[in-house]
N, CA, C and O atoms as a Tripos MOL2 file, in Angstrom:
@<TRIPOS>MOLECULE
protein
  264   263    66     0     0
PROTEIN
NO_CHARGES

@<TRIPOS>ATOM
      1 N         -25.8880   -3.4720  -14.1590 N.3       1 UNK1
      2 CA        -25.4000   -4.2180  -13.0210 C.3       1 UNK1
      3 C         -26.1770   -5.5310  -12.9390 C.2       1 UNK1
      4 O         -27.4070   -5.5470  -12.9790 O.2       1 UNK1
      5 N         -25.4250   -6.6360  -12.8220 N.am      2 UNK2
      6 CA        -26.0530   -7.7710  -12.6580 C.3       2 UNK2
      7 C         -26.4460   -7.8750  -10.9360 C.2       2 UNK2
      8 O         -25.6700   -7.4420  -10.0840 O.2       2 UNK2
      9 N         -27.7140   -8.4910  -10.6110 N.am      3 UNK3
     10 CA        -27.9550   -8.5900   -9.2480 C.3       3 UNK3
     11 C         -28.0990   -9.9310   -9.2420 C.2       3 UNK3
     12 O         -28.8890  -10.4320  -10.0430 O.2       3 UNK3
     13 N         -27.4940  -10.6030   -8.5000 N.am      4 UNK4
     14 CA        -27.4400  -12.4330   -7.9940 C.3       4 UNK4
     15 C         -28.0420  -12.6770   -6.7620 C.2       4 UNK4
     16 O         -27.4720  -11.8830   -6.0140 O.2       4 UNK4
     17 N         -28.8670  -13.3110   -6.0950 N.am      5 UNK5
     18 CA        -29.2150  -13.9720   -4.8070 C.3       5 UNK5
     19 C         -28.0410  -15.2210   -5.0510 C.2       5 UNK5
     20 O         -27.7150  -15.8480   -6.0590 O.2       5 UNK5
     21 N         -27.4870  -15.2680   -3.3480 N.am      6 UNK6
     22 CA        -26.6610  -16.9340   -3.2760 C.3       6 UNK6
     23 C         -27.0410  -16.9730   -2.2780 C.2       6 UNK6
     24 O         -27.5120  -16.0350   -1.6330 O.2       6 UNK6
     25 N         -26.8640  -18.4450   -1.8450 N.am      7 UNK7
     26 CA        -26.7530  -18.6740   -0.1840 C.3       7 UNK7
     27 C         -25.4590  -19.2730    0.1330 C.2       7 UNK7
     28 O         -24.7090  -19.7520   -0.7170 O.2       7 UNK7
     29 N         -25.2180  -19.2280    1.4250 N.am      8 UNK8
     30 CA        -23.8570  -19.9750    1.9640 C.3       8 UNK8
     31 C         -23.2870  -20.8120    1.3190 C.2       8 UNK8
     32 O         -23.9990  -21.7240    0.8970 O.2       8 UNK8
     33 N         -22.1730  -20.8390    1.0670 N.am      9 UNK9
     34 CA        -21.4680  -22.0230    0.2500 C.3       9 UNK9
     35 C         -21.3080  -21.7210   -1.4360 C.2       9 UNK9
     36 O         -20.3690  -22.0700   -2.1530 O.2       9 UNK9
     37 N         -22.8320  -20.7740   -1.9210 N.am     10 UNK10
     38 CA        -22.8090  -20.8370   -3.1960 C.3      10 UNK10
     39 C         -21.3940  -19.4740   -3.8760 C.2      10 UNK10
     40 O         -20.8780  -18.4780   -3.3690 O.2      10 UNK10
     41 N         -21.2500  -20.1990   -5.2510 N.am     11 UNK11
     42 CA        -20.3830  -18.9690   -5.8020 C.3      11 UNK11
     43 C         -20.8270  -18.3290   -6.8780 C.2      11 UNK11
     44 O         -21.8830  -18.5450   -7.4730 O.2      11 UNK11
     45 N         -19.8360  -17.3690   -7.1760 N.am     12 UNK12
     46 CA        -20.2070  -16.7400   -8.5890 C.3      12 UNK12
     47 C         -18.9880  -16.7360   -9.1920 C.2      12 UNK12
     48 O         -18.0140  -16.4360   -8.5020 O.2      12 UNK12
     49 N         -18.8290  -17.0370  -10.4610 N.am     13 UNK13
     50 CA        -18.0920  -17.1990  -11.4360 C.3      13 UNK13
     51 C         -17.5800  -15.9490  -12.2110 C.2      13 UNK13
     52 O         -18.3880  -15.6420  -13.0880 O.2      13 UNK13
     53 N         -16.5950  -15.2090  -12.1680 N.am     14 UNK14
     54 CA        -16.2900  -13.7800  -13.0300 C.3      14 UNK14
     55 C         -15.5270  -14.5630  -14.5300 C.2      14 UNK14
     56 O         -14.6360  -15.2360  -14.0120 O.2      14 UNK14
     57 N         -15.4670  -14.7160  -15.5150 N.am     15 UNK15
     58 CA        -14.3590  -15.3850  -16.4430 C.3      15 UNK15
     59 C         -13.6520  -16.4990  -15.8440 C.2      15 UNK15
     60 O         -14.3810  -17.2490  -15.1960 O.2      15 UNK15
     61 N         -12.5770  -16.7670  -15.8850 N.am     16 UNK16
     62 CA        -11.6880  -18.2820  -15.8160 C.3      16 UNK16
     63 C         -11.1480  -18.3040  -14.8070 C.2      16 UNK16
     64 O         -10.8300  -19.3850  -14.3110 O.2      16 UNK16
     65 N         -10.8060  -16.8090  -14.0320 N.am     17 UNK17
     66 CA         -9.5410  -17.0440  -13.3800 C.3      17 UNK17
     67 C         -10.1800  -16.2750  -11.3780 C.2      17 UNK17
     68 O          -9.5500  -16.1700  -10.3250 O.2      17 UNK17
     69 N         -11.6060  -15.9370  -11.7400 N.am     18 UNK18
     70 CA        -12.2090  -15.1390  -10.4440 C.3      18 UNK18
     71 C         -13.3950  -15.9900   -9.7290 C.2      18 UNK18
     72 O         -14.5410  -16.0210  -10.1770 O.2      18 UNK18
     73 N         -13.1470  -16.3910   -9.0440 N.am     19 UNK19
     74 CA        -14.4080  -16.7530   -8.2860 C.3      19 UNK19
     75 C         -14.5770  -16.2990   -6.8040 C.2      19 UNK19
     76 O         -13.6970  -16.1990   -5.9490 O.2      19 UNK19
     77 N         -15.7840  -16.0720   -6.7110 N.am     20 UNK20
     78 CA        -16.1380  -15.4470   -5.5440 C.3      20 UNK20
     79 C         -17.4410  -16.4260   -4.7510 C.2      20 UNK20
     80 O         -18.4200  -16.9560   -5.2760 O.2      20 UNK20
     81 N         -17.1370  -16.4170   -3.7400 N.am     21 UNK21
     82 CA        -17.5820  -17.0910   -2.6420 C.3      21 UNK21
     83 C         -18.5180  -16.8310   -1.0380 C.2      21 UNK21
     84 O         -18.0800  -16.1550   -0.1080 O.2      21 UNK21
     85 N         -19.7620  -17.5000   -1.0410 N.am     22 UNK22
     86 CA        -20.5150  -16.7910    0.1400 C.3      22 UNK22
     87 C         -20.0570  -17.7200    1.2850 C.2      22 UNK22
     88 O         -20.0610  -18.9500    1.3350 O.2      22 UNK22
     89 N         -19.5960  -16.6490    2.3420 N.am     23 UNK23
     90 CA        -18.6730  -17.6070    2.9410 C.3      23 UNK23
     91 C         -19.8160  -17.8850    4.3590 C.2      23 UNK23
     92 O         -20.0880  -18.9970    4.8130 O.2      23 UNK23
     93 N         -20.2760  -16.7590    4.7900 N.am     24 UNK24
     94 CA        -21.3890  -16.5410    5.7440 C.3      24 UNK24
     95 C         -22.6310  -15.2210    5.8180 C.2      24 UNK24
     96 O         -22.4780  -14.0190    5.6010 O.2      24 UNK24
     97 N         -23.6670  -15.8590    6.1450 N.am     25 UNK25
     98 CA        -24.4570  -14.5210    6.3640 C.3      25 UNK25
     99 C         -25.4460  -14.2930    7.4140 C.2      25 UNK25
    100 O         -26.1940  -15.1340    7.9130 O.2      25 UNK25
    101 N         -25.3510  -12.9910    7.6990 N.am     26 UNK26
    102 CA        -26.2200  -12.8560    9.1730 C.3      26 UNK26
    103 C         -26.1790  -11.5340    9.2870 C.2      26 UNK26
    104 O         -25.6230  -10.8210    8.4510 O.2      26 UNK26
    105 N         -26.8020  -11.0670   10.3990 N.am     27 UNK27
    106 CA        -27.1080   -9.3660   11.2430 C.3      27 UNK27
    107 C         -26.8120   -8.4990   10.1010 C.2      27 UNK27
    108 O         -26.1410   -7.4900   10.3210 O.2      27 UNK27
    109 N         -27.1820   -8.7250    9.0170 N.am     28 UNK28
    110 CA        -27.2730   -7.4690    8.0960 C.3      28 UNK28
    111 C         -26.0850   -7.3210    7.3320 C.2      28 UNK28
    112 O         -25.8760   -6.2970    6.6810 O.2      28 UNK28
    113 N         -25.0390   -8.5810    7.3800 N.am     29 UNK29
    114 CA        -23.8880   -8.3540    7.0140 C.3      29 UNK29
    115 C         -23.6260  -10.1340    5.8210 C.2      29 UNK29
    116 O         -24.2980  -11.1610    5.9180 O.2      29 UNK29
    117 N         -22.5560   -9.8900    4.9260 N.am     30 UNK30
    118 CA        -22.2080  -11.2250    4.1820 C.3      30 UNK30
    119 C         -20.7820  -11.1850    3.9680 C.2      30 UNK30
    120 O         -20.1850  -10.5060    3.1330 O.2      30 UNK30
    121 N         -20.3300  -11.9420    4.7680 N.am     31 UNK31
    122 CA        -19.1680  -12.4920    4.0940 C.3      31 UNK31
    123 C         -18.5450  -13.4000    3.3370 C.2      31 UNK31
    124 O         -18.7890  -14.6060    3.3830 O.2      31 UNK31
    125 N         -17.5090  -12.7330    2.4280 N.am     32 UNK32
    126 CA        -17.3650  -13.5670    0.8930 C.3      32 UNK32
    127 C         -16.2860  -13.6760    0.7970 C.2      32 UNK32
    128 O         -15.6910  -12.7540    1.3540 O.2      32 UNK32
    129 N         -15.5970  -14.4650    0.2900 N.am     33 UNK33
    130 CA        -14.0390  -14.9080   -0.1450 C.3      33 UNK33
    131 C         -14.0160  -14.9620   -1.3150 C.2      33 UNK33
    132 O         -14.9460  -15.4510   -1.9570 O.2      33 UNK33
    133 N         -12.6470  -14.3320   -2.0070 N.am     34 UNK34
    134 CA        -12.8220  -14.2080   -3.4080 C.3      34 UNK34
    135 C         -11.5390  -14.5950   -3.7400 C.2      34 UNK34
    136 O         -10.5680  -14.1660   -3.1180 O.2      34 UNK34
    137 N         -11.4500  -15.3260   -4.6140 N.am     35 UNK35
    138 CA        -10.2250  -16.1410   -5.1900 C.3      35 UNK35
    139 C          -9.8430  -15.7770   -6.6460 C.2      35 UNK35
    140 O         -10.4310  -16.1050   -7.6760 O.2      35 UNK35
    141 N          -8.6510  -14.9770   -6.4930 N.am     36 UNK36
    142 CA         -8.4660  -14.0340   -7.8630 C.3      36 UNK36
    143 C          -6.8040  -14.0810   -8.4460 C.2      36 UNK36
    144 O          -5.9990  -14.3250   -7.5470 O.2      36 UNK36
    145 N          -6.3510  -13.9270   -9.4940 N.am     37 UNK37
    146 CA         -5.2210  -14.2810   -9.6300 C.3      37 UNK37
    147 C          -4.7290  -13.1850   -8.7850 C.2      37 UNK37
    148 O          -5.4020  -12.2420   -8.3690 O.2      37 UNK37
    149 N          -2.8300  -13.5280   -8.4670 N.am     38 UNK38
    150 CA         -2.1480  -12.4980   -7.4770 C.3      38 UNK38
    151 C          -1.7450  -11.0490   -8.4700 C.2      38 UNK38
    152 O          -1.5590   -9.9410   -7.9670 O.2      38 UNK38
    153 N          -1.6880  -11.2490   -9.4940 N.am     39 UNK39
    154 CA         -1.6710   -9.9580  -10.0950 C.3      39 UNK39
    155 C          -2.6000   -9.0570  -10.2450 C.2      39 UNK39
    156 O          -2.4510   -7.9500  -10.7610 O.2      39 UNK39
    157 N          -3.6630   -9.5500   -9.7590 N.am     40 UNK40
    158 CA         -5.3020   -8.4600   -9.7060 C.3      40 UNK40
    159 C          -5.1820   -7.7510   -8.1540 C.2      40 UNK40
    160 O          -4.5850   -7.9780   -7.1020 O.2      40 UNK40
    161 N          -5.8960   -7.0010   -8.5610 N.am     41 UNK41
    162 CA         -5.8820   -5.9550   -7.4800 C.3      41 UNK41
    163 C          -7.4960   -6.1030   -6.6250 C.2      41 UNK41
    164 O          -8.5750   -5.8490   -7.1590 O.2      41 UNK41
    165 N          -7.3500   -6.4650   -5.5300 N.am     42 UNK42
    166 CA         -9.1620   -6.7100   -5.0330 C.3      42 UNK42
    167 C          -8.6490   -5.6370   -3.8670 C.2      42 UNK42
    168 O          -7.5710   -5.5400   -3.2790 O.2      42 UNK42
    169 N          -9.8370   -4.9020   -3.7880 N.am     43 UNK43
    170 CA         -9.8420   -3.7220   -2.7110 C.3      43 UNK43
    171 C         -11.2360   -3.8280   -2.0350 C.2      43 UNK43
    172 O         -12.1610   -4.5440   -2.4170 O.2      43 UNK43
    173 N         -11.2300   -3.4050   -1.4920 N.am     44 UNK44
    174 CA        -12.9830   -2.8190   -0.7610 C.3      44 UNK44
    175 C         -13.2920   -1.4320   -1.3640 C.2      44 UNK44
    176 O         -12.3650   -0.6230   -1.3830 O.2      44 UNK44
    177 N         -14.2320   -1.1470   -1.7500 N.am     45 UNK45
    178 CA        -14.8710    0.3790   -2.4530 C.3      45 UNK45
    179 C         -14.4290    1.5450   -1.4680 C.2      45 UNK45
    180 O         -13.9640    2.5550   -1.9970 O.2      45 UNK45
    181 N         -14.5420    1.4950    0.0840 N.am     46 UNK46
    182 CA        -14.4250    2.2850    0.9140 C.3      46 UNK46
    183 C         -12.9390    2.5010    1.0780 C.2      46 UNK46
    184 O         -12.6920    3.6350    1.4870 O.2      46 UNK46
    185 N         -11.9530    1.7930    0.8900 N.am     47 UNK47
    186 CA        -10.7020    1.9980    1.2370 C.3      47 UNK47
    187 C         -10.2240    2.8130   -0.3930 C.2      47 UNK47
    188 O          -9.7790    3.9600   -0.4210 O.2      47 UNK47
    189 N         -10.3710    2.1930   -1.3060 N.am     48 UNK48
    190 CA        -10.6400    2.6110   -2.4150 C.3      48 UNK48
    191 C         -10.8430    4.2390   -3.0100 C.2      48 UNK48
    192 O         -10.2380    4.8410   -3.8980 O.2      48 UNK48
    193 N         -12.0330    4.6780   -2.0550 N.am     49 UNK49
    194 CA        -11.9350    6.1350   -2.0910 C.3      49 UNK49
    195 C         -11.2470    7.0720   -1.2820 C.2      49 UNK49
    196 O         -11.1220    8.2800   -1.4800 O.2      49 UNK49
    197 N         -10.5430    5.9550    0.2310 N.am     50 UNK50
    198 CA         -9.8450    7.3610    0.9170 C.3      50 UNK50
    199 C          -8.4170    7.2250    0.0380 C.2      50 UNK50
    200 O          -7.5680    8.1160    0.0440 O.2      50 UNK50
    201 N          -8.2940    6.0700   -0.6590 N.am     51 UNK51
    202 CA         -6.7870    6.1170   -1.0780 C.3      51 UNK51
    203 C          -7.2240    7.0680   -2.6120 C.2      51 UNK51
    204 O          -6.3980    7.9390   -2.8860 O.2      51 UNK51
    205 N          -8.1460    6.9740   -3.3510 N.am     52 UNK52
    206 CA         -8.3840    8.1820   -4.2420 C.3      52 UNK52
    207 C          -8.0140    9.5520   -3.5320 C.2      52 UNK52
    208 O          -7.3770   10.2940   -4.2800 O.2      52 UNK52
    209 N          -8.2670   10.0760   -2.2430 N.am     53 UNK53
    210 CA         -8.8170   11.1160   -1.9070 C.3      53 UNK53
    211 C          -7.2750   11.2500   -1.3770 C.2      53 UNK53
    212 O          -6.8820   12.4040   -1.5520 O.2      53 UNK53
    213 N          -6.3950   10.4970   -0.8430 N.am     54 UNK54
    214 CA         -5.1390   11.0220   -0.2170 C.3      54 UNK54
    215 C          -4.2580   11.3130   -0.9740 C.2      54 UNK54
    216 O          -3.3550   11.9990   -0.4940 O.2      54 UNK54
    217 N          -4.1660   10.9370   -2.3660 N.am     55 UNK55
    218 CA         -3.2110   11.0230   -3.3250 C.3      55 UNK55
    219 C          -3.4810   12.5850   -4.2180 C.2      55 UNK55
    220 O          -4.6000   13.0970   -4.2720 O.2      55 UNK55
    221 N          -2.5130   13.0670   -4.7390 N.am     56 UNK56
    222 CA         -2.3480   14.3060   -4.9010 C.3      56 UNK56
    223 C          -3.0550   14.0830   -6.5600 C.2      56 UNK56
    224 O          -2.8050   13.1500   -7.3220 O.2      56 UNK56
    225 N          -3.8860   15.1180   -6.7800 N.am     57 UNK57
    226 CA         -3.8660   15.0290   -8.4410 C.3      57 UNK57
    227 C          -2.9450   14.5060   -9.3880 C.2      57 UNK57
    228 O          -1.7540   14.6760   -9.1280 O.2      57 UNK57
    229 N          -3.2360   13.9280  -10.3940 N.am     58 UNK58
    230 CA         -2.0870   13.7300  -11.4570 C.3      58 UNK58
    231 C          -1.3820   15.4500  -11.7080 C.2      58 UNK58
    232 O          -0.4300   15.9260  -11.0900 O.2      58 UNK58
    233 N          -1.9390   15.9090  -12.4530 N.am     59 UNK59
    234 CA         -1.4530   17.3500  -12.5120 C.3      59 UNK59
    235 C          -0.3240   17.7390  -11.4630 C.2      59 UNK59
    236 O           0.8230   18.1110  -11.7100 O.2      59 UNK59
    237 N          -0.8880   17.5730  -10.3350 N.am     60 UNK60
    238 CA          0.1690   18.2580   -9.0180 C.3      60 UNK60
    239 C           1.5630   17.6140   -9.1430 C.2      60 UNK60
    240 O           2.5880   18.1340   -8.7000 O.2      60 UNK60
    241 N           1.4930   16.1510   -9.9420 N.am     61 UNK61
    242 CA          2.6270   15.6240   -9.4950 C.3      61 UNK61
    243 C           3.8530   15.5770  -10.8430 C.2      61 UNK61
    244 O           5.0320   15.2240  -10.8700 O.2      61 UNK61
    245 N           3.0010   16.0640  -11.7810 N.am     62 UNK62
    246 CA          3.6030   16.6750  -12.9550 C.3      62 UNK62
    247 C           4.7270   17.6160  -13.0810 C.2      62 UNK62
    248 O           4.5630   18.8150  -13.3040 O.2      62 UNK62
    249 N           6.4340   16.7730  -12.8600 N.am     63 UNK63
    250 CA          7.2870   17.9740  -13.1760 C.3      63 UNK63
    251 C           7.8820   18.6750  -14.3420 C.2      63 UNK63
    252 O           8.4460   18.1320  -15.2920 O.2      63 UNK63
    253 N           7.6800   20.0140  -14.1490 N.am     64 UNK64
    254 CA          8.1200   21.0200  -15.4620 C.3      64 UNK64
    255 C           9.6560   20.8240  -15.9680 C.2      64 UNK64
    256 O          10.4460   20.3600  -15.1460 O.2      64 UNK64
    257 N           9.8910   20.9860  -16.6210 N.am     65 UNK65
    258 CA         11.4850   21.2740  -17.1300 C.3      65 UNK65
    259 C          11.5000   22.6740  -17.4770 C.2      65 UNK65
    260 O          12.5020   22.9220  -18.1490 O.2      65 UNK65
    261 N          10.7900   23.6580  -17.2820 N.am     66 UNK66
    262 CA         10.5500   24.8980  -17.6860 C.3      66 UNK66
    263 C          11.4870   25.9050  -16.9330 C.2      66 UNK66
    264 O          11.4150   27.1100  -17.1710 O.2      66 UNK66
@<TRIPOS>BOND
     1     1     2 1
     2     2     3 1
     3     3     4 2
     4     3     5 am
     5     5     6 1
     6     6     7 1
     7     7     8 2
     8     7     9 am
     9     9    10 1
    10    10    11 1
    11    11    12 2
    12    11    13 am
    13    13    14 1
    14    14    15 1
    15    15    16 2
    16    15    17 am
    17    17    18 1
    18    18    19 1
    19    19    20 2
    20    19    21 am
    21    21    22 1
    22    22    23 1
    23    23    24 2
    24    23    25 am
    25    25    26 1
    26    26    27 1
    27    27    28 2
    28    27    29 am
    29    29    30 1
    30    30    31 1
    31    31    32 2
    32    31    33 am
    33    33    34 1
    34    34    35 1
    35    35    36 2
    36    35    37 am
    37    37    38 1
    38    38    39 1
    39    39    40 2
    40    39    41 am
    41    41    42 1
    42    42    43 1
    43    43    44 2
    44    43    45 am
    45    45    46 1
    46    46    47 1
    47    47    48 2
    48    47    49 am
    49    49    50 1
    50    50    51 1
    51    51    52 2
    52    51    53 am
    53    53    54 1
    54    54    55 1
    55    55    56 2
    56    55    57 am
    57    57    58 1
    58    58    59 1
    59    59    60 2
    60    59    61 am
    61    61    62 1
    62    62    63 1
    63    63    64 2
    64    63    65 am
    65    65    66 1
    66    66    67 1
    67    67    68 2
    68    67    69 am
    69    69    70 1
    70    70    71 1
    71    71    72 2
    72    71    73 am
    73    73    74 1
    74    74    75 1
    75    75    76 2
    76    75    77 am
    77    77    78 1
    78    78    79 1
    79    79    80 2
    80    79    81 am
    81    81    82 1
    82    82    83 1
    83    83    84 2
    84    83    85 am
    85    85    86 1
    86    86    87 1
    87    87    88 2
    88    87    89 am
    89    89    90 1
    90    90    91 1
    91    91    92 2
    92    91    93 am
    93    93    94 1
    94    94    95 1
    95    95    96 2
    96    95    97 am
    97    97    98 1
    98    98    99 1
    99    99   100 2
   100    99   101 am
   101   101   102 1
   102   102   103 1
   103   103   104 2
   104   103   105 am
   105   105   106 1
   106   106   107 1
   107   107   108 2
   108   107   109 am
   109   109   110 1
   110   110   111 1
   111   111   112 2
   112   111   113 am
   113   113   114 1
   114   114   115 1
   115   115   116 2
   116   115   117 am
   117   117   118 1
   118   118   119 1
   119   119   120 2
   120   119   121 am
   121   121   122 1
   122   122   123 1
   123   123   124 2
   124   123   125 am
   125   125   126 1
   126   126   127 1
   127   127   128 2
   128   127   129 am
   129   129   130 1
   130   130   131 1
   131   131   132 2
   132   131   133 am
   133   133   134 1
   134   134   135 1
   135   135   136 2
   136   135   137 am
   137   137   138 1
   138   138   139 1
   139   139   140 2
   140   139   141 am
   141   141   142 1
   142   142   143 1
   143   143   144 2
   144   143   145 am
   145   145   146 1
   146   146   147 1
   147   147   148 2
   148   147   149 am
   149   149   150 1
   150   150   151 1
   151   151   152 2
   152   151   153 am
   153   153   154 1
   154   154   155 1
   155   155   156 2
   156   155   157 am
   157   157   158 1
   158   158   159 1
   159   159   160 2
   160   159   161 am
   161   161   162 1
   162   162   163 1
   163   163   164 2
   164   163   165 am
   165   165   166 1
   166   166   167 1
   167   167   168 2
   168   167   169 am
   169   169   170 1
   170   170   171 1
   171   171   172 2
   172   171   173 am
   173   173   174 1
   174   174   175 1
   175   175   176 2
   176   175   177 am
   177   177   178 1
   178   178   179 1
   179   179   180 2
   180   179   181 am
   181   181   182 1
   182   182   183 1
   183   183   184 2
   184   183   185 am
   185   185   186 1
   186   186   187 1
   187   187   188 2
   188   187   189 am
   189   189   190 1
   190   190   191 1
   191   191   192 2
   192   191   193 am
   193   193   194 1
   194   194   195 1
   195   195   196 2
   196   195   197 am
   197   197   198 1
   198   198   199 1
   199   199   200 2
   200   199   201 am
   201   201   202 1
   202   202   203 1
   203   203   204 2
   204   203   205 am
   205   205   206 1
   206   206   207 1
   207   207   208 2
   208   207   209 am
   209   209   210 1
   210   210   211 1
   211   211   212 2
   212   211   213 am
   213   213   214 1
   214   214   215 1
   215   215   216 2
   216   215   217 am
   217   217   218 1
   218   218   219 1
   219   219   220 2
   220   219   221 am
   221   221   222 1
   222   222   223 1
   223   223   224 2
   224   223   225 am
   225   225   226 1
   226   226   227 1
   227   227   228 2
   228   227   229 am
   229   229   230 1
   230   230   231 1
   231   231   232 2
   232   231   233 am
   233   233   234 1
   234   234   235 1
   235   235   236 2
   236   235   237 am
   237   237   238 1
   238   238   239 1
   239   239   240 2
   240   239   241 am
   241   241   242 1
   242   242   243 1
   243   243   244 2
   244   243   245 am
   245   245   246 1
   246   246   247 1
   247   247   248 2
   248   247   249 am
   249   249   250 1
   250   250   251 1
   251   251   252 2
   252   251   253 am
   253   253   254 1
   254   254   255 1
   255   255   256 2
   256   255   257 am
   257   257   258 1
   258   258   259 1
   259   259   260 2
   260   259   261 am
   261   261   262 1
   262   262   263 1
   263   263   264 2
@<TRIPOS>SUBSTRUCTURE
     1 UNK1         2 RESIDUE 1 A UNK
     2 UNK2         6 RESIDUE 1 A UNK
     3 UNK3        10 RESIDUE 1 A UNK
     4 UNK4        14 RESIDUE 1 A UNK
     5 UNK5        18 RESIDUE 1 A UNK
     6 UNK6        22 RESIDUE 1 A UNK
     7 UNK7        26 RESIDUE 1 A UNK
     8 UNK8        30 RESIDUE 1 A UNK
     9 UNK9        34 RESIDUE 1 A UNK
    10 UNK10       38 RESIDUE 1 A UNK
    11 UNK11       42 RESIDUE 1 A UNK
    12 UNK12       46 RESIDUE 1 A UNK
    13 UNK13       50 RESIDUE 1 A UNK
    14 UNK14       54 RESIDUE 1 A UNK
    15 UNK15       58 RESIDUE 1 A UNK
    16 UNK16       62 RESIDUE 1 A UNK
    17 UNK17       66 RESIDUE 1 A UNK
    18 UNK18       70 RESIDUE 1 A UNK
    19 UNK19       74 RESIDUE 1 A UNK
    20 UNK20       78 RESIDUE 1 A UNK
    21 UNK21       82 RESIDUE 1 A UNK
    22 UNK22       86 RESIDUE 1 A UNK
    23 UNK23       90 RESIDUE 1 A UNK
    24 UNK24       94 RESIDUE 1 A UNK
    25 UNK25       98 RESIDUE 1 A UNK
    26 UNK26      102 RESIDUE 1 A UNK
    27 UNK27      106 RESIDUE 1 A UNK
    28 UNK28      110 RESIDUE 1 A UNK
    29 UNK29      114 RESIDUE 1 A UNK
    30 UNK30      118 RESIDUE 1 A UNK
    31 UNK31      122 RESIDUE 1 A UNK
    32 UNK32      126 RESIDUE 1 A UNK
    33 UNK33      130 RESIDUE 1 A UNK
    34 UNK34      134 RESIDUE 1 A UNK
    35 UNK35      138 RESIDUE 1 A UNK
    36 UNK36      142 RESIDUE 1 A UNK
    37 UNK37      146 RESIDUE 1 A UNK
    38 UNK38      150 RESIDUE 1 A UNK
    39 UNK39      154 RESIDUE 1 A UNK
    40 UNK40      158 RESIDUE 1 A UNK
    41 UNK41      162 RESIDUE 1 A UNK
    42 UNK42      166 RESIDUE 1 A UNK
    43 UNK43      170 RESIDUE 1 A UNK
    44 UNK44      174 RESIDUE 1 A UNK
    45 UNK45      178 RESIDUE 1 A UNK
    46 UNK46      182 RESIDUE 1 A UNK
    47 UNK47      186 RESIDUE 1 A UNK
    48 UNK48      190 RESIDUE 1 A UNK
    49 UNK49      194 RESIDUE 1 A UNK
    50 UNK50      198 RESIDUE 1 A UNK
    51 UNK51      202 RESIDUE 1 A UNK
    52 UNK52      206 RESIDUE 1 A UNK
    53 UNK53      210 RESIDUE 1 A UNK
    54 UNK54      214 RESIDUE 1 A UNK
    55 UNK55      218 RESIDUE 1 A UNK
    56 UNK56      222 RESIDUE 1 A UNK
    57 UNK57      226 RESIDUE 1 A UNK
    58 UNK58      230 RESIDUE 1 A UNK
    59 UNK59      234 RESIDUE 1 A UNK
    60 UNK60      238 RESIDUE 1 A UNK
    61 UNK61      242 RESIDUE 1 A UNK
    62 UNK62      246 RESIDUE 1 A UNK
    63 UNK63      250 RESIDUE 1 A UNK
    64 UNK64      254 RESIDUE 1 A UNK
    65 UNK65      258 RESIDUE 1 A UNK
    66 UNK66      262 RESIDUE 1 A UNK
């Protein structure tokens, strides 16, 4: 894992087409804007796992012809 310090204003560069942005920071919290092509998928980690967790196994959704 790469670890970066930025301050306000500064960005980080992912390849050609991602950049991410410190938009503000304070009370224990940072907010960032991230500018990504529209075919990428940007989520938050936390939403991320309840939508892992609501969806049925692959297996379950597997129909037989049997």
């Amino acid at each position: 894992m790469l670890v970066l310090t930025r301050k306000k204003g500064e960005t980080i560069r992912i390849g050609d087409s991602i950049v991410i942005k410190v938009i503000s920071t304070g009370r224990g919290k940072t907010k960032i804007g991230i500018d990504a092509p529209a075919d990428m998928r940007v989520i938050r980690g936390e939403l991320l796992e309840l939508i892992e967790q609501a969806e049925p196994p692959v297996e379950s959704r597997l129909v037989s012809d049997a």
